[in-house]
Each structure stands twice: as structure tokens, then as C-alpha cells.
C-alpha positions as a Markdown table, in Angstrom:
| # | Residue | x | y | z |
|---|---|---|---|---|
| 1 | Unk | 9.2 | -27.7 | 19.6 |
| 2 | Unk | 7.0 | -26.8 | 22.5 |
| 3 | Unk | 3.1 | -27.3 | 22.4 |
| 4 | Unk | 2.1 | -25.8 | 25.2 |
| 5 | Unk | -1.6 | -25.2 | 25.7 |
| 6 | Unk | -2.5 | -21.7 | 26.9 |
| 7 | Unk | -3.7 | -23.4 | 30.6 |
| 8 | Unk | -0.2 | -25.3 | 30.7 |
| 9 | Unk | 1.7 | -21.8 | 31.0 |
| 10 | Unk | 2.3 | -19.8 | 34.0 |
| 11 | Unk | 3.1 | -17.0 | 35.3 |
| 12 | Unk | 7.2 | -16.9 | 36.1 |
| 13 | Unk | 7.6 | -19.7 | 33.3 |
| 14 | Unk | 11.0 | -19.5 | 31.9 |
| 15 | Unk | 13.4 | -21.0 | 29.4 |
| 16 | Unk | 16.7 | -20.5 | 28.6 |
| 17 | Unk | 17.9 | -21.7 | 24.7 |
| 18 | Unk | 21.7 | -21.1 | 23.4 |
| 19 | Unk | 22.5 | -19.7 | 19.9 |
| 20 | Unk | 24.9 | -18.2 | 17.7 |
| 21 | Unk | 25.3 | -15.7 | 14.4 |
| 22 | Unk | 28.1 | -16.5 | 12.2 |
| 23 | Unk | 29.7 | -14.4 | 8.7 |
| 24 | Unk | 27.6 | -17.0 | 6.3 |
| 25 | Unk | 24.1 | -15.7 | 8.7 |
| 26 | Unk | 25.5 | -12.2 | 8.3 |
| 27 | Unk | 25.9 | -12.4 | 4.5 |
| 28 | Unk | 22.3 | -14.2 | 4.0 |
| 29 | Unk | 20.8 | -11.2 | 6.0 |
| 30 | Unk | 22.3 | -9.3 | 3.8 |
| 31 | Unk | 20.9 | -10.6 | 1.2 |
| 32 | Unk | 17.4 | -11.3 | 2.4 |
| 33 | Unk | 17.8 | -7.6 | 3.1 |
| 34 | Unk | 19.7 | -5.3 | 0.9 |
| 35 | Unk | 21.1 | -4.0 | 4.1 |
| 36 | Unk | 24.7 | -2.7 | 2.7 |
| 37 | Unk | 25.5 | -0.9 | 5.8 |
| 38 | Unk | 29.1 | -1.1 | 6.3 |
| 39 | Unk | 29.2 | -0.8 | 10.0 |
| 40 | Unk | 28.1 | -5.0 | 9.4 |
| 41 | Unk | 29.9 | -5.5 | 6.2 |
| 42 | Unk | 33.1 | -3.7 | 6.9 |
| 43 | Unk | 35.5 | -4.4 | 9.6 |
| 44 | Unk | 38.4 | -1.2 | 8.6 |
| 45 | Unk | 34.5 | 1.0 | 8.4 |
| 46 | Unk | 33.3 | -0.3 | 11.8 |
| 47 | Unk | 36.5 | 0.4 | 13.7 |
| 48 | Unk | 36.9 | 3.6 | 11.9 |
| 49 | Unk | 33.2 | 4.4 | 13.6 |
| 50 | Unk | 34.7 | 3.1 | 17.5 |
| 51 | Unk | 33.8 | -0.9 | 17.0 |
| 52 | Unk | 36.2 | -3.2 | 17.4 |
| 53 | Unk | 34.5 | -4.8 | 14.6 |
| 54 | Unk | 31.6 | -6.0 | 12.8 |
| 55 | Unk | 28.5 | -5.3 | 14.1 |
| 56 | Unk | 25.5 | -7.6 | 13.8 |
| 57 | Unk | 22.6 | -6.6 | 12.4 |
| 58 | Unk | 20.1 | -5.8 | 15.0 |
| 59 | Unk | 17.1 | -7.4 | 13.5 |
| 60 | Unk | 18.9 | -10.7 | 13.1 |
| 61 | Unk | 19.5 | -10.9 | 16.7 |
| 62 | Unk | 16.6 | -9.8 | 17.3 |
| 63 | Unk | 15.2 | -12.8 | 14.9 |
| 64 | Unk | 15.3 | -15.3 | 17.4 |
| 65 | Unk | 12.3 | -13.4 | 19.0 |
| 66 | Unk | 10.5 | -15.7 | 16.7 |
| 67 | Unk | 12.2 | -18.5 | 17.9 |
| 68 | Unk | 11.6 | -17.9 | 21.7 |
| 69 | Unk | 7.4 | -17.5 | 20.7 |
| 70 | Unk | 7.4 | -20.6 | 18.0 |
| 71 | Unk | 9.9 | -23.0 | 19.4 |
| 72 | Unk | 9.6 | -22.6 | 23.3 |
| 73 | Unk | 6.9 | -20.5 | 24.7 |
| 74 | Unk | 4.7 | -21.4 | 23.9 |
| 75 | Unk | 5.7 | -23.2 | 20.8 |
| 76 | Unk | 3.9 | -24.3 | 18.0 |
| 77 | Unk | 0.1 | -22.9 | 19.3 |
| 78 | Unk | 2.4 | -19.5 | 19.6 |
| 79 | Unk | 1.1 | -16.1 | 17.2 |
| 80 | Unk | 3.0 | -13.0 | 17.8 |
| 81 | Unk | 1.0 | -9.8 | 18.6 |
| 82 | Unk | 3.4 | -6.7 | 19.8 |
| 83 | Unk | 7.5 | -6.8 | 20.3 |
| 84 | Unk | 9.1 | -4.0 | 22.0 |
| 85 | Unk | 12.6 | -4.3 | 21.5 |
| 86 | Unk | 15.6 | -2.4 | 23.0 |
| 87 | Unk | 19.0 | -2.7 | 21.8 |
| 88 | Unk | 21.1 | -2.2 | 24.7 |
| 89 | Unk | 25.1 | -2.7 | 23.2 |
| 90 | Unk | 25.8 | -3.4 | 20.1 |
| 91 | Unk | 26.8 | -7.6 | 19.2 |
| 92 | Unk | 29.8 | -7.8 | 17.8 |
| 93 | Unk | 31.0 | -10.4 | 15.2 |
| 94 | Unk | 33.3 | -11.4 | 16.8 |
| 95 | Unk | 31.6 | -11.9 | 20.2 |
| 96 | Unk | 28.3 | -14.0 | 18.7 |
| 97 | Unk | 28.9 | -17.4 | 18.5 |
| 98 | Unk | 27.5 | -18.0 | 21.8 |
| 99 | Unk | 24.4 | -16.5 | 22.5 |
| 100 | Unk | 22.2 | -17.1 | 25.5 |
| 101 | Unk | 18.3 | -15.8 | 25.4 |
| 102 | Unk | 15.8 | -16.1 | 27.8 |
| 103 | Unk | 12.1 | -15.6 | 28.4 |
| 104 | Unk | 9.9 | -15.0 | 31.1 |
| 105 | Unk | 6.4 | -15.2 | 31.3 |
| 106 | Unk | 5.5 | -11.6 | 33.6 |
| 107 | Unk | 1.7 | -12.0 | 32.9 |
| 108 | Unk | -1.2 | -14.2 | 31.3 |
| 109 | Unk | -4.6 | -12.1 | 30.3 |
| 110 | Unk | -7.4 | -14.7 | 29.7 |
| 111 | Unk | -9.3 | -12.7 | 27.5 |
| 112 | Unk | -7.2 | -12.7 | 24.9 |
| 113 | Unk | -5.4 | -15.7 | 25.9 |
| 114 | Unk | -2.0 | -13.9 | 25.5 |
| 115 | Unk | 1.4 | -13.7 | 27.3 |
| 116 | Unk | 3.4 | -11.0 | 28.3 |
| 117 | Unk | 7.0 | -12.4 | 27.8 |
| 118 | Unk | 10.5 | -10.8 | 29.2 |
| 119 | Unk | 13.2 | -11.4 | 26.8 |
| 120 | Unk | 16.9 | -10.4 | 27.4 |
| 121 | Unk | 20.0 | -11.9 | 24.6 |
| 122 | Unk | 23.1 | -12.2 | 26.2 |
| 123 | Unk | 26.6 | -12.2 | 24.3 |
| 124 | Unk | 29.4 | -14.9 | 24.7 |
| 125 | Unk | 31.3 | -12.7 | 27.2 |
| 126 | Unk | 28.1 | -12.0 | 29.5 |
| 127 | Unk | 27.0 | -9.0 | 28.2 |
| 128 | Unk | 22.8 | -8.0 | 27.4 |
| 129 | Unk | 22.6 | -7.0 | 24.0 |
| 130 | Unk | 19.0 | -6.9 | 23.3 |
| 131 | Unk | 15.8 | -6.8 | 25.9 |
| 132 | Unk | 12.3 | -6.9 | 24.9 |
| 133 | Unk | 9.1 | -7.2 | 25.6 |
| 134 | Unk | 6.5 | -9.5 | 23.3 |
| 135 | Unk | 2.8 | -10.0 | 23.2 |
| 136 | Unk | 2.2 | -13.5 | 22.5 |
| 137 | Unk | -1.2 | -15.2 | 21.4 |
| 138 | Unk | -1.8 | -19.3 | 22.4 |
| 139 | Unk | -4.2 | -20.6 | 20.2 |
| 140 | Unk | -6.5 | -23.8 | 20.9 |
């Protein structure tokens, strides 16, 4: 874990961190959730809907949004303000086991000593899946 102090950050800052969702992260999601939708659940369902297969949940990919702020920028001084999150194609099961996400510090306002982070997830075969945008506090 990071511990970054607000003055060690700067502007064009960037790391990289590799990741992956499997069936048994898919099924606790699930269950965390109540989140029965069979385009995640149902492989005949999701093809019959033009998927070549399950799809992940967005909000579990998008999960590691809380990884990027509390494990590597900033790390543990990190408190998540705003996310703005776009889902651009759809993860497949199939296709997750090798996630790459990345952020990029775009801007730093002293005031409120918060980041501006750029945040894309990229699947196994290259393809974004997810961009966002997050607000990120540093405390002391």
C-alpha cells in the first residue's frame, strides 16, 4: 500500500496495477448484492440477449475504483469524494481474468487537497471497458 502525502503527488502521476474477476467473485457479488440479473448469472440468457457470455457486473469492475484511491494513489491517506464512471463495452466472463487499470493524476487543487484522477480498465484482449473520473481527498 501507497502512503503518499498530498505534496509527494503530481500532476501526470500514474500507475498501472493488474487484476482479474473470476465465477467465485461473480457469485459473492451476487450475494453481497441480490443482483439476480441473468445477463451475469446465465450464459444460454446472455447469448440469447447478443453476449457471447456472461457479463460482469459493472459495479464489480468498477470496485477496483477503491483499489486505485486506497492501494496506489494515493494509498492509505486516500478518501474518495466524486466517481464518474462510464461503462464503455461490456466485460465478459470469459475475457476477465486479466485486467489492466490505470490512473492518472490530471489535476491537484490545494484547497481541498484533492486529486483529479483518469481511470480507464482494460480487458485481457485490449479492449477499455470502463473509464472514469474520481475526486480523491489526501489527508495529513
Amino acid at each position: 500500500m501507497n502512503t503518499f502525502t498530498y505534496d509527494e503527488i503530481t500532476v501526470g502521476q500514474k500507475i498501472t496495477f493488474q487484476a482479474g474477476i473470476t465465477p467465485e467473485h461473480m457469485e459473492m457479488f451476487r450475494a453481497i448484492t441480490g443482483d439476480q440479473n441473468p445477463l451475469h448469472t446465465d450464459p444460454a440468457f446472455a447469448r440469447g440477449k447478443g453476449q457471447p457470455g456472461r457479463v460482469v457486473y459493472g459495479m464489480l469492475t468498477a470496485a477496483f475504483l477503491s483499489t486505485v484511491a486506497g492501494v496506489y494513489l494515493p494509498g492509505e491517506r486516500s478518501l474518495i469524494h466524486e466517481v464518474n464512471v462510464k461503462f464503455v463495452k461490456p466485460l465478459l466472463l470469459y475475457n476477465s481474468g486479466d485486467l489492466s487499470i490505470t490512473a492518472e493524476v490530471t489535476e491537484k487543487h490545494d484547497l481541498f487537497r484533492q486529486l483529479t484522477l483518469k481511470v480507464s480498465v482494460v480487458d485481457a484482449k485490449g479492449i477499455k471497458v470502463l473509464r472514469a473520473v474520481m475526486k480523491v481527498g489526501v489527508s495529513e
